[in-house]
C-alpha positions in Angstrom: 5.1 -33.8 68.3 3.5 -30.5 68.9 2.9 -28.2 65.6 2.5 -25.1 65.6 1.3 -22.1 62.4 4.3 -20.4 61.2 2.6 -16.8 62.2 2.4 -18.1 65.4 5.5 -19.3 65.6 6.6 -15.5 64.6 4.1 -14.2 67.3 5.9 -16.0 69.8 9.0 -15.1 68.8 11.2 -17.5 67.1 12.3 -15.3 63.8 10.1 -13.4 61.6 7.6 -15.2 59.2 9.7 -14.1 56.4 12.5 -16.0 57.3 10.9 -18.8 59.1 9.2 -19.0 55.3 12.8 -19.0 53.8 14.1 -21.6 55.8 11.0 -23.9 54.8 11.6 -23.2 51.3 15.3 -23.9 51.7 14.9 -27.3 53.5 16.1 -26.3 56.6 12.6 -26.8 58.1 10.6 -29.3 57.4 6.3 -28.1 57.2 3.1 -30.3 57.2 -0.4 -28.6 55.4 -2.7 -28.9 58.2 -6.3 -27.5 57.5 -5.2 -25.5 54.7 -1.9 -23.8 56.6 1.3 -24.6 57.1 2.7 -26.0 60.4 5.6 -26.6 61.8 7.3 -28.9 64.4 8.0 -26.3 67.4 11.2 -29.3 68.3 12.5 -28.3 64.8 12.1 -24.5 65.4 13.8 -24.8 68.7 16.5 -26.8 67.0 17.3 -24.7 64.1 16.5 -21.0 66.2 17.1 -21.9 69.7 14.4 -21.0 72.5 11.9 -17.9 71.6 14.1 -15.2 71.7 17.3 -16.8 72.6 20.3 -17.3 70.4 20.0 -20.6 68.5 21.1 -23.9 69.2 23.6 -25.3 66.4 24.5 -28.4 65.9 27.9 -29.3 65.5 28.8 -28.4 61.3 27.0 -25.6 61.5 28.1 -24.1 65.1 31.5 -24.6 62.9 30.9 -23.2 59.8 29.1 -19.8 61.9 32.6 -19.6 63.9 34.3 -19.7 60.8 32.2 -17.2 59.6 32.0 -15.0 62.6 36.3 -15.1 62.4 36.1 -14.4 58.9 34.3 -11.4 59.5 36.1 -10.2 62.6 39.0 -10.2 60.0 37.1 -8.6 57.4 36.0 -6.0 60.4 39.7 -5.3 61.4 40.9 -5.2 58.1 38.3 -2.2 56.8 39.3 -0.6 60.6 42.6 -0.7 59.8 42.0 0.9 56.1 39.6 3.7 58.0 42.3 4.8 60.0 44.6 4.9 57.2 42.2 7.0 55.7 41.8 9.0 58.8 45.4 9.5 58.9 45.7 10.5 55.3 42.8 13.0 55.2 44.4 14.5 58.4 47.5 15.4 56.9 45.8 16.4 53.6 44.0 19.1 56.0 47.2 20.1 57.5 48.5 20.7 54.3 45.5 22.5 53.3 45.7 24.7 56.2 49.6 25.5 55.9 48.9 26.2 51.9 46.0 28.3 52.8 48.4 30.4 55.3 50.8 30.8 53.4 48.3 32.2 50.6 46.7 34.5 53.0 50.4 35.8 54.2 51.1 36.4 49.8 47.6 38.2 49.8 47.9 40.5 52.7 51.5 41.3 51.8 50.2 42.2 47.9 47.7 44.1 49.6 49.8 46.1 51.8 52.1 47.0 48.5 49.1 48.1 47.1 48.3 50.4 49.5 51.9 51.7 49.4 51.6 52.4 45.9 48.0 53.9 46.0 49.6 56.1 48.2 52.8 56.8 46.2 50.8 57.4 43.1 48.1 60.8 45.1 51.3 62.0 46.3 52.9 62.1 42.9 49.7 63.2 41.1 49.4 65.8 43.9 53.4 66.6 42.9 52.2 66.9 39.5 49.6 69.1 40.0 51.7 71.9 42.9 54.4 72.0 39.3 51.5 72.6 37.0 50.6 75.7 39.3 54.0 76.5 39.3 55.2 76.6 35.5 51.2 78.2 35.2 52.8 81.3 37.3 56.0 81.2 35.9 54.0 81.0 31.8 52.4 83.9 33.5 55.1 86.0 34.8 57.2 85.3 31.8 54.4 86.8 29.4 54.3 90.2 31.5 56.7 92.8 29.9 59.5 93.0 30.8 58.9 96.8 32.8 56.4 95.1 34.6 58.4 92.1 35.6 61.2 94.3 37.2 59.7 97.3 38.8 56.0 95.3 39.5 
């Protein structure tokens, strides 16, 4: 059987050294010491990763077991899809709420401010009230303390 480095076997592209390492030290591939390296049969890499760059070739157990897992999580997928939208949905309507509370807030804040105003306005007009009855009762403290001969012929 041909052999082949396991860099090489990266180089050419059957999975990365890291995992072509990881699947030595789990068993799945078997590897020889050949001149001090490690090589592998390129049969077994083709049987365990398929054709350099390809999908791999499973055999029958394990082809079943990565369906099962590939439904598994297709479920898992819907299932976190269907909690997004939920979530989706739910921050949605928290917005809307947001932004009806926030109207409403504005319309309480503009109508305080316009009674402000109002007031503001009420309150110069009655200080300027206050101030035309000062001049007033002023003229009148006035008049009053002119004698009387004075008052009535001027």
């Amino acid at each position: 059987m041909a052999q082949i480095t396991i860099t090489a076997a990266a180089q050419q592209g059957f999975k990365s050294r890291a995992q072509i390492n990881k699947d030595v030290r789990s068993g799945k591939l078997t590897s020889t010491l050949e001149r001090g390296r490690k090589v592998v049969d390129i049969a077994d890499l083709v049987r365990l990763y398929g054709e350099p760059g390809g999908d791999p070739v499973l055999p029958g157990p394990e082809q079943a077991a990565t369906e099962q897992d590939l439904e598994t999580a297709k479920a898992v997928q819907n299932r976190l899809e269907m909690e997004l939208r939920e979530a989706r949905d739910a921050l949605a309507a928290k917005d809307a709420d947001a932004a009806k509370e926030r109207d409403r807030l504005m319309g309480m804040v503009e109508q305080s401010n316009a009674l402000l105003q109002d007031l503001r306005k009420d309150c110069e007009e009655l200080r300027s009230d206050r101030d035309k009855d000062r001049e007033v009762m002023a003229e009148l403290t006035q008049e009053l303390q002119k004698p009387l001969w004075k008052r009535l012929f001027g």
